[in-house]
C-alpha positions, 0 to 999 in steps of 0.5 A: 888548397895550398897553404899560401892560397889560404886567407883568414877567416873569422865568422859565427856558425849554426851547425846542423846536428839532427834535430838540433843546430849549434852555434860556433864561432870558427876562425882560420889564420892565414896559410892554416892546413889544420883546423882543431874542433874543441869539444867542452867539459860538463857546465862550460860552452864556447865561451870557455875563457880558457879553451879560448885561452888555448885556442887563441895559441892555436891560431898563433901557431897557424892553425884554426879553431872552432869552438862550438856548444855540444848542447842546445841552452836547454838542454845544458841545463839537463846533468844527464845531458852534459855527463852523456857522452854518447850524445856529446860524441855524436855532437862533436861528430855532426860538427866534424861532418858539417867542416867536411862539407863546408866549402870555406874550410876545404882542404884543412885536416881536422883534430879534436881539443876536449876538456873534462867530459868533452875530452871522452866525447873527442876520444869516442868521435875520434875512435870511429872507423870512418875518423879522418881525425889527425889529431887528439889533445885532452886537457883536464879529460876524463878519458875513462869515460870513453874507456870501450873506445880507447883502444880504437884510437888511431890518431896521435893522442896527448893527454894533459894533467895537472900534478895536482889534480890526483884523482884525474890523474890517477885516471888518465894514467889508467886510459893512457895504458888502453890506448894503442896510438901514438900517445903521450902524458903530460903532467903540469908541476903544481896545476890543479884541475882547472890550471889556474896556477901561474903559467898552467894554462900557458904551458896547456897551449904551448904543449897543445900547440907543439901537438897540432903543429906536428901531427895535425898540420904536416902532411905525414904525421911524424913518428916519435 
């Protein structure tokens, strides 16, 4: 589908994800040729006001978003739950094959935006052989606990820190040596983990933005 013909798109979703369904909200700008799945961190859902935040620059820089609860209400409330990224992993994946087969999102080449624990569930999903995953933005991630998958990563990966947020950063810097990709660390002066500082947030999107648009949304990803 050519860009061009492509119309805007807003709509809630129930995902179907073996014995449970997840509910999502996707939204597709005029003329988008990419579509980032975020992935949230332990005790966060859909309703992340910043991934949303994040998601919102995203769509002003042409390209959709679907947000989506890797876990069912209960199961939230479980800790083994929300720290099992397996579990998350396979989530975020029923949730890649369900855009895949979703006639009104054909066509649209498909990263992953995961924060904290989500960050390590995107980097497992996105390290399988049958990945057709373009692009990998972590924000605040825990990249460590996808430590055997890192290698395995082929789509451009950018991982984002805040300079204050010494033992994250300590740990992202340790899964930016494992992984083989095309990759880049970006430190945010002054933010802390969950970038509350002024204008933290803002240059989380800004750089995630510039990410997606270069690898996910061009035909060739360019080569740094």
């Amino acid at each position: 589908m050519r860009t061009l013909e492509r119309k805007r798109l807003e709509r809630p979703v129930v995902i179907p994800a073996g014995t449970v369904r997840l509910s999502g909200d996707v939204a597709i700008p005029a003329g988008a040729r990419g579509l980032v799945l975020f992935a949230h961190g332990s005790g966060s859902s859909r309703f992340s006001p910043r991934n949303r935040m994040v998601a919102a620059e995203l769509r002003r820089s042409g390209v959709g978003t679907l947000l989506f609860d890797l876990l069912t209400d209960r199961e939230a409330g479980n800790r083994t739950r929300v720290f099992d990224i397996p579990l998350l992993a396979e989530r975020l994946w029923y949730a890649t094959s369900w855009t895949l087969a979703e006639p009104d999102l054909h066509g649209l080449r498909v990263g992953y935006f995961g924060a904290s624990t989500g960050a390590a569930a995107a980097l497992v999903a996105a390290a399988r052989r049958d990945s057709p995953i373009g692009a990998v933005v972590s924000r605040g991630g825990r990249p460590d606990l996808a430590a055997e998958a890192l290698p395995r990563v082929a789509a451009p990966t950018l991982l984002i820190v805040g300079a204050k947020d010494g033992m994250v950063l300590d740990l992202n810097r340790s899964a930016f040596e494992r992984l083989t990709c095309h990759k880049r660390l970006e430190v945010v002066p002054q933010a802390t983990h969950l970038f509350e500082e002024p204008g933290a947030l803002e240059r989380v999107a800004q750089v995630a933005a510039e990410w997606f648009t270069q690898y996910l949304v061009m035909e060739e990803p360019q080569q740094a």
